[in-house]
N, C-alpha and C positions, 0 to 999 in steps of 0.2 A: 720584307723590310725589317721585321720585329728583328731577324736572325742579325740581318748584319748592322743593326741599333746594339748589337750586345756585344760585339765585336769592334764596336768602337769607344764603348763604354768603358770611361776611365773611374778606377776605384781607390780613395784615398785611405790612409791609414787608421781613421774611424770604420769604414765599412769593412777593411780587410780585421780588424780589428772580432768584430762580430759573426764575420764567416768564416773565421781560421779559429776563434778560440785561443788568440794568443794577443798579449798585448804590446803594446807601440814598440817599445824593448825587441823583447824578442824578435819581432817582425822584421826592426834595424839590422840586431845580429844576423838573421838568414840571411841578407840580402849582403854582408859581408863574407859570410862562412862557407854557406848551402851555394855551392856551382851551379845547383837546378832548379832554385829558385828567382821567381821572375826580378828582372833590375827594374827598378824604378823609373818612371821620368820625370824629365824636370817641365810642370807646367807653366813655365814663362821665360826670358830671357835672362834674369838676373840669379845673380848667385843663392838671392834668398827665395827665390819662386816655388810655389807650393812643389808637393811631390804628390805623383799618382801611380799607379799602375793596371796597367790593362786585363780588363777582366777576363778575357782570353788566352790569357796568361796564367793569370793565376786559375783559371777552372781546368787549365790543360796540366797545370804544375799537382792540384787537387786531385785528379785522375789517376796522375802517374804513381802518386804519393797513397792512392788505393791499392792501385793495382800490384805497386811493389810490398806491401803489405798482406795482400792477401796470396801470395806465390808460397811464403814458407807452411800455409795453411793446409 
């Protein structure tokens, strides 16, 4: 259960915030620039509804962003 509690676990730009090391800014710019970086959702129906994204997302984006990393090593 724990596994797929964390796969549905949505992370807002305060929490991505503090696990990426980057702030609100920049987080914006990837999500227009970075093709591989996770897109946002919108949590509610209106135009101004919070924004989140799936921590699934971003820990599989985290990985790859290792792993591509450590290949020139």
């Amino acid at each position: 259960m724990v596994g797929n509690q964390m796969k549905n676990r949505i992370l807002r730009y305060s929490d991505l915030e503090t696990q990426l090391g980057m702030n609100r800014v920049t987080i914006w710019r990837r999500t227009r620039t970075d093709p591989t970086f996770p897109r946002p959702i919108r949590l509610g129906n209106s135009r101004n509804a919070a924004i989140g994204f799936l921590a699934e997302e971003i820990e599989a984006w985290i990985a790859q962003q290792a792993a591509t990393a450590r290949v020139g090593r």
